[in-house]
C-alpha positions as CSV (number, residue, x, y, z in Angstrom):
1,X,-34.0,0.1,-12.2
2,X,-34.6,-2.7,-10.0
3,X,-33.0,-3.0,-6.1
4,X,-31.9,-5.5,-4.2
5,X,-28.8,-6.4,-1.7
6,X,-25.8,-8.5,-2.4
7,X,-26.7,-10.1,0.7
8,X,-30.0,-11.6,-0.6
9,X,-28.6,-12.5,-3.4
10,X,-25.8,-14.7,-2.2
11,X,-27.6,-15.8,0.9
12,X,-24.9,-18.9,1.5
13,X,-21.9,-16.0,1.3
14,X,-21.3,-15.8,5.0
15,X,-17.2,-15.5,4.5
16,X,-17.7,-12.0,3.4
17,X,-19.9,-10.7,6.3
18,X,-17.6,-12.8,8.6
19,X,-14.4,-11.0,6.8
20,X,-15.9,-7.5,7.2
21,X,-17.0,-8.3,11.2
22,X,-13.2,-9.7,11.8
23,X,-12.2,-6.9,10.4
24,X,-13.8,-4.5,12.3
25,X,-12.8,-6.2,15.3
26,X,-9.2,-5.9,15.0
27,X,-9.1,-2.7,13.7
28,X,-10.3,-1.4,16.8
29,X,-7.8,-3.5,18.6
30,X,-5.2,-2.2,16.3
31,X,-6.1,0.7,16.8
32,X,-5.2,0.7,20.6
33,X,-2.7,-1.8,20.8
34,X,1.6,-0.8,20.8
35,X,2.9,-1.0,17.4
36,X,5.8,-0.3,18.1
37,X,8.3,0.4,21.3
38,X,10.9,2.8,21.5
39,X,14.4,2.5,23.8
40,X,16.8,4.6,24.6
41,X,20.2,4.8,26.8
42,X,18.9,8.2,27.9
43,X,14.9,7.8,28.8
44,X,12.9,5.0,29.6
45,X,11.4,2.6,26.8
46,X,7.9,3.9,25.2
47,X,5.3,2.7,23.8
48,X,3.2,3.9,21.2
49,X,0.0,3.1,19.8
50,X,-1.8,4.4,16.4
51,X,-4.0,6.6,18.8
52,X,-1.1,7.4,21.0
53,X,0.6,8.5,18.3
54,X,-2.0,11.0,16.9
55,X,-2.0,12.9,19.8
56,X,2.0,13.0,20.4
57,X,1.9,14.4,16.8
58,X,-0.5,16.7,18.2
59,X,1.4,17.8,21.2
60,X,4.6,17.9,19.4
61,X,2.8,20.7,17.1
62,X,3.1,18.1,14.1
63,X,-0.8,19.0,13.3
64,X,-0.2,18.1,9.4
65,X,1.2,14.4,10.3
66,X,-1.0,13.8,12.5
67,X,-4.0,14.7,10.4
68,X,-2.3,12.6,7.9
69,X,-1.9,9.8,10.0
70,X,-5.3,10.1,11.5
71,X,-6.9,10.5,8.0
72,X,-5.6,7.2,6.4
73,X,-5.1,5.0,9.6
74,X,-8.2,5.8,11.3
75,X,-10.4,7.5,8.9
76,X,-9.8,5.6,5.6
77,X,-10.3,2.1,6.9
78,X,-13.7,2.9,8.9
79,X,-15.2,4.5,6.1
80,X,-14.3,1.5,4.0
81,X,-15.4,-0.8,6.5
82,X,-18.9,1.1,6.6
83,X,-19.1,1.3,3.0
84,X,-18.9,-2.6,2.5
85,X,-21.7,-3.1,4.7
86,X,-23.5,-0.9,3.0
87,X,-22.9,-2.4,-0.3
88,X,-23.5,-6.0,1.2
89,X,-27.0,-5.5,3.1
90,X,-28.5,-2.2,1.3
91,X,-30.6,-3.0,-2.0
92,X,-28.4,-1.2,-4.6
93,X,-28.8,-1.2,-8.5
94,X,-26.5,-3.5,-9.7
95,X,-24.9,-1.8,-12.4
96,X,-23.4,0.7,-10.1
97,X,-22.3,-1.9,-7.6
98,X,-18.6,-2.6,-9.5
99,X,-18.3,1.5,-9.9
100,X,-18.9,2.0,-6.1
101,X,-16.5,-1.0,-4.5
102,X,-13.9,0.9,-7.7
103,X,-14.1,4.2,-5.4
104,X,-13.5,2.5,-1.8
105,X,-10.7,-0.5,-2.9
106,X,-8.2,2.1,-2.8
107,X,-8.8,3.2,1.0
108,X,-7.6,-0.1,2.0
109,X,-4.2,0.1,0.6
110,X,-3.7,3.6,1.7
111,X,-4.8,2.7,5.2
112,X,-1.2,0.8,6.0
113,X,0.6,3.9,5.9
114,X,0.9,3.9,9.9
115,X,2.4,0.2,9.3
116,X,5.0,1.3,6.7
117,X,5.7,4.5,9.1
118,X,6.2,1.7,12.0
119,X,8.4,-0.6,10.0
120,X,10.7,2.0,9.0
121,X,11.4,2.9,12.4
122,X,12.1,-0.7,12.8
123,X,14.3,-2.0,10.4
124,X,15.4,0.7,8.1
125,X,15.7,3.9,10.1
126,X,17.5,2.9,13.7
127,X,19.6,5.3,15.8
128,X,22.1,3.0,16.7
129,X,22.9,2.8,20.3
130,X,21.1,6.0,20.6
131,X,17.5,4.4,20.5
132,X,16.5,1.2,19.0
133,X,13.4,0.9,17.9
134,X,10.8,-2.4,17.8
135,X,7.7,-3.6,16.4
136,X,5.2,-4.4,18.4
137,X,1.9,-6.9,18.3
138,X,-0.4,-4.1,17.5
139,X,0.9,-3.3,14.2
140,X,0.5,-7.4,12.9
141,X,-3.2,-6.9,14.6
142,X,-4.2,-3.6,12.6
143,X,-2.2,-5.1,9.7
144,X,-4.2,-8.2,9.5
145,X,-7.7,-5.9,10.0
146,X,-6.4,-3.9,7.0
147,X,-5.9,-7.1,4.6
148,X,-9.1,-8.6,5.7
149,X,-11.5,-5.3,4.9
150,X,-9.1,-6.2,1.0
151,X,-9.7,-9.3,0.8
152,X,-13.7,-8.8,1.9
153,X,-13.7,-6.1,-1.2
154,X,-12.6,-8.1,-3.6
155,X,-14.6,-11.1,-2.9
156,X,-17.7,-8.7,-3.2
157,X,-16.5,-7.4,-6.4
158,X,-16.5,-11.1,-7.9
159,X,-20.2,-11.2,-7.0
160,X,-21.3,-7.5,-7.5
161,X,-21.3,-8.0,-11.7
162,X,-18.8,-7.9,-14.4
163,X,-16.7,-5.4,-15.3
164,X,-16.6,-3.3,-18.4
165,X,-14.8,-5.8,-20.7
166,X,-11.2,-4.7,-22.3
167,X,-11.0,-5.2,-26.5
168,X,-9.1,-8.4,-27.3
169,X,-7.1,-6.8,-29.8
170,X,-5.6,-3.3,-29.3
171,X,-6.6,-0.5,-31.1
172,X,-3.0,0.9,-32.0
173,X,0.6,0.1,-31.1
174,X,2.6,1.7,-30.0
175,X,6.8,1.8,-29.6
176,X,7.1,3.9,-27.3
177,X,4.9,2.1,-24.6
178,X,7.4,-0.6,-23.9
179,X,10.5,1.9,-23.6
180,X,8.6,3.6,-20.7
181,X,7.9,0.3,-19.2
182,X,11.2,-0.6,-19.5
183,X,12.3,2.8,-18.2
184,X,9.9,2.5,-15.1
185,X,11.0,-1.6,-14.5
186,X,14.8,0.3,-14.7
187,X,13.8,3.1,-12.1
188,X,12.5,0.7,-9.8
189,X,15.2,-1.8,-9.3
190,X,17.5,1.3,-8.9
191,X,15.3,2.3,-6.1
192,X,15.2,-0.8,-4.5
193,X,19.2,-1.2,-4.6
194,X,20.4,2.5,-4.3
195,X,20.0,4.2,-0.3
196,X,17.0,6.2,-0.1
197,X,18.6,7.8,3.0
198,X,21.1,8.5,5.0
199,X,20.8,9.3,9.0
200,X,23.3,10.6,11.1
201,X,23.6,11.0,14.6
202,X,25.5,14.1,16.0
203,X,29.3,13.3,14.9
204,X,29.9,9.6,15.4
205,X,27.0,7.7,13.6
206,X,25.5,7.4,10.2
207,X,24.0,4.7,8.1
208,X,22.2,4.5,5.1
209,X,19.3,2.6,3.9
210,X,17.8,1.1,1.0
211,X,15.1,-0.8,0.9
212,X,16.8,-4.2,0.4
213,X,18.9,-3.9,3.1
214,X,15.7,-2.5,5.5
215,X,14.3,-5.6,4.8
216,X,17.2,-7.5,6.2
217,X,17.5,-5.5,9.1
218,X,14.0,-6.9,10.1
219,X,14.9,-10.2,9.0
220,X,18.0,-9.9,11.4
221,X,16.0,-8.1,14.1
222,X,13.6,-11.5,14.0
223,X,10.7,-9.7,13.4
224,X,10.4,-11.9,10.2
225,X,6.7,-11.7,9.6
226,X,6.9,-8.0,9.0
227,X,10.0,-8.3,6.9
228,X,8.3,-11.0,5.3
229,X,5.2,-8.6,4.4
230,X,7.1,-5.3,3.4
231,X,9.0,-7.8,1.1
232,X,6.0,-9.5,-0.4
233,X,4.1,-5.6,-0.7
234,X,6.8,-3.1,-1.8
235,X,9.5,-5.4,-3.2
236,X,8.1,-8.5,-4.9
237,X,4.7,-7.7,-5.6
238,X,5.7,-4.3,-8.0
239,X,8.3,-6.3,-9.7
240,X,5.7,-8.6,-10.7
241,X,3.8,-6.1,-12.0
242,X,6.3,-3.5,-13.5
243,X,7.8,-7.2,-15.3
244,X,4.3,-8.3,-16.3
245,X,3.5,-4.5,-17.8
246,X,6.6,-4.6,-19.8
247,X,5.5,-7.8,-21.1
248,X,2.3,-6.7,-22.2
249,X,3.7,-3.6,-23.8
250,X,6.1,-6.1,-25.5
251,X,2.9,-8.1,-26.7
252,X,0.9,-5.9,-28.0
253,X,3.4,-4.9,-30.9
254,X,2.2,-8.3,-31.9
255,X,-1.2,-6.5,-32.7
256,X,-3.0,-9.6,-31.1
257,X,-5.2,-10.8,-27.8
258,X,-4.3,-9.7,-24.8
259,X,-6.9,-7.1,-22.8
260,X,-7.6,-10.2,-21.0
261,X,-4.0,-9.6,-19.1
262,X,-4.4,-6.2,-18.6
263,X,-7.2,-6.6,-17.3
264,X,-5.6,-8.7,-14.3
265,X,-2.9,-5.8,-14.3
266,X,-5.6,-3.3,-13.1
267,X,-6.9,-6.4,-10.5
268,X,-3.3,-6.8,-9.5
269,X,-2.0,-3.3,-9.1
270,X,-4.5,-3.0,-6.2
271,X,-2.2,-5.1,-3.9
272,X,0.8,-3.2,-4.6
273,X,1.9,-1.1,-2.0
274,X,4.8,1.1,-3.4
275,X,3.0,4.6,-3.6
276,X,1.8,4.4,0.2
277,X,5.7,3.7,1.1
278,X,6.3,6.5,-0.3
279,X,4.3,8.5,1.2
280,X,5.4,6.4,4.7
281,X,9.2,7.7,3.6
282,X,7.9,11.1,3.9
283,X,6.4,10.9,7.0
284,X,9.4,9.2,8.4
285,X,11.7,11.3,7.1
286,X,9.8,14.6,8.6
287,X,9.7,13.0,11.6
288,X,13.3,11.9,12.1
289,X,14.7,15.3,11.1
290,X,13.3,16.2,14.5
291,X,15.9,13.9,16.0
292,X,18.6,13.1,13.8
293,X,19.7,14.2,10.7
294,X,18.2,12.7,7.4
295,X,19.9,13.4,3.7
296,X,17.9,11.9,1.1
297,X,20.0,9.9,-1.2
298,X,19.5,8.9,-5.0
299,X,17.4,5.8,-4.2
300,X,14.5,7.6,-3.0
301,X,14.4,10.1,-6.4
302,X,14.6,6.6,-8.4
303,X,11.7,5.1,-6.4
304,X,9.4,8.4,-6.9
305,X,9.8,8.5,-10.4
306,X,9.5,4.9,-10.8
307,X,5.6,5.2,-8.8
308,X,5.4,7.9,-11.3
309,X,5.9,5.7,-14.3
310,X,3.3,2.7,-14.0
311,X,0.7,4.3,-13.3
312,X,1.1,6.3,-17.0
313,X,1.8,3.0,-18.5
314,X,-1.1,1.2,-16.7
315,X,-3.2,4.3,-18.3
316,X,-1.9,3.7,-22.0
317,X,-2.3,0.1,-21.8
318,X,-6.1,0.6,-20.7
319,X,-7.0,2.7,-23.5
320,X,-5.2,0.6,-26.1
321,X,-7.3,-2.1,-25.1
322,X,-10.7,0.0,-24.0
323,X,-13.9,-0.9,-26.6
324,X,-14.9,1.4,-28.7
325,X,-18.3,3.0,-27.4
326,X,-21.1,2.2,-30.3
């Protein structure tokens, strides 16, 4: 099979190369920078970087959160980054170009998880007049390295070759498909709406959170760009796409076109960000406990099984619509 190098190729392509450099530039910034600032009544105000961070998770003894954090924060995102300039100056068969950028788009969206960790300290899970805590310039820096490396990634893909086309018509319908939907679209909103959490404070505070009203704690904290991206990520974006699933599991019952949209369903689902807030709720939650008191409420059982839902329906959907192999 004949080699050569998206670069070659698209010669006049400089935004990509430009995306990936940028990126790798702020990641390392973001990297070192505060992300977020914690203050207390009782010790001074601290501040705490990704790196930081790793190793007062390893001080602490908290060697499984910080290999967590240092796997998808640190790891994730450089390997990505390395990847993609592999892909765009190393001759490569094309056909396995598409399968290749397939295996390293996910690393991107996995590598906010520090982000989501840091916003939740922020504007969902305060201590009151205990300790406050605050987002700091570093997280919008490794934030904005972590979007550019996606957006660099996807731009390659439109140049790397086509993808494996989707059947127009479906196979087989199928009932059932848009009651799980449905169910999953359900789950969701209930998770967004219901607490997730509650967090007490010896005797005489507690408060619980859901993700709605986390989201207006930032918003009333001013730090309105973050608020505005964990809304656009975990809150809009997923109903977008648990609505548009149940549409297309509405549709074809109609036994006509329509891999074409799921087809941008699998494009789409890359940019939401509900699974890796999960996983963020679990880190927070382990390492609150260390401090205050944390009772997870029916929120956060309605959000896991909602992340458990698409992702079978996004299956089903594929296969309906997946040609026949002659």
């Amino acid at each position: 099979m004949a080699r050569s190098s998206l670069s070659s190729e698209h010669p006049k392509r400089l935004d990509i190369p430009g995306l990936i450099v940028a990126s790798m530039v702020t990641l390392c910034l973001g990297l070192a920078m505060p992300v977020v600032q914690l203050s207390s009544a009782l010790y001074e105000d601290t501040r705490y970087s990704v790196l930081i961070g790793l190793l007062k998770f390893l001080q602490s003894g908290d060697y499984f959160l910080a290999l967590l954090i240092f796997v998808f924060s640190a790891v994730f995102p450089v390997v990505k980054l390395i990847a993609l300039v592999y892909l765009w100056f190393a001759p490569t068969v094309r056909e396995n170009r598409r399968r290749n950028l397939r295996i390293i788009e996910p690393l991107g969206k996995w590598s906010m998880l520090d982000v989501l960790v840091v916003i939740l300290f922020a504007g969902a899970v305060k201590l009151g007049f205990i300790a406050d805590a605050r987002v700091l310039y570093g997280a919008y820096v490794y934030g904005a390295a972590i979007l550019m490396s996606m957006v660099a990634a996807v731009l390659m893909s439109n140049v790397a070759g086509p993808e494996p086309a989707l059947s127009s018509m479906p196979r087989a319908r199928s009932w059932l498909l848009p009651l799980l939907s449905l169910l999953g679209l359900l789950l969701l909103l209930l998770g967004m709406l219901m607490p997730l959490m509650q967090v007490e404070k010896w005797l005489f505070w507690h408060e619980s959170y859901s993700i709605l009203t986390g989201t207006l704690k930032l918003v009333i904290d001013g730090e309105y760009v973050m608020a505005a991206g964990f809304a656009l990520f975990v809150i809009v974006l997923p109903l977008v796409l648990y609505i548009s699933q149940l549409l297309s599991c509405l549709y074809q019952l109609t036994g006509r076109g329509g891999g074409r949209a799921v087809a941008w369903l699998v494009e789409f689902d890359r940019w939401v960000m509900t699974d890796v807030f999960a996983l963020a709720l679990f880190v927070a939650i382990v390492r609150l406990g260390q401090w205050t008191t944390v009772t997870p409420r029916p929120g956060l059982y309605f959000f896991g099984a909602a992340i458990a839902v698409s992702p079978l329906v996004s299956f089903w959907l594929r296969r309906l619509y997946r040609r026949e192999e002659t």
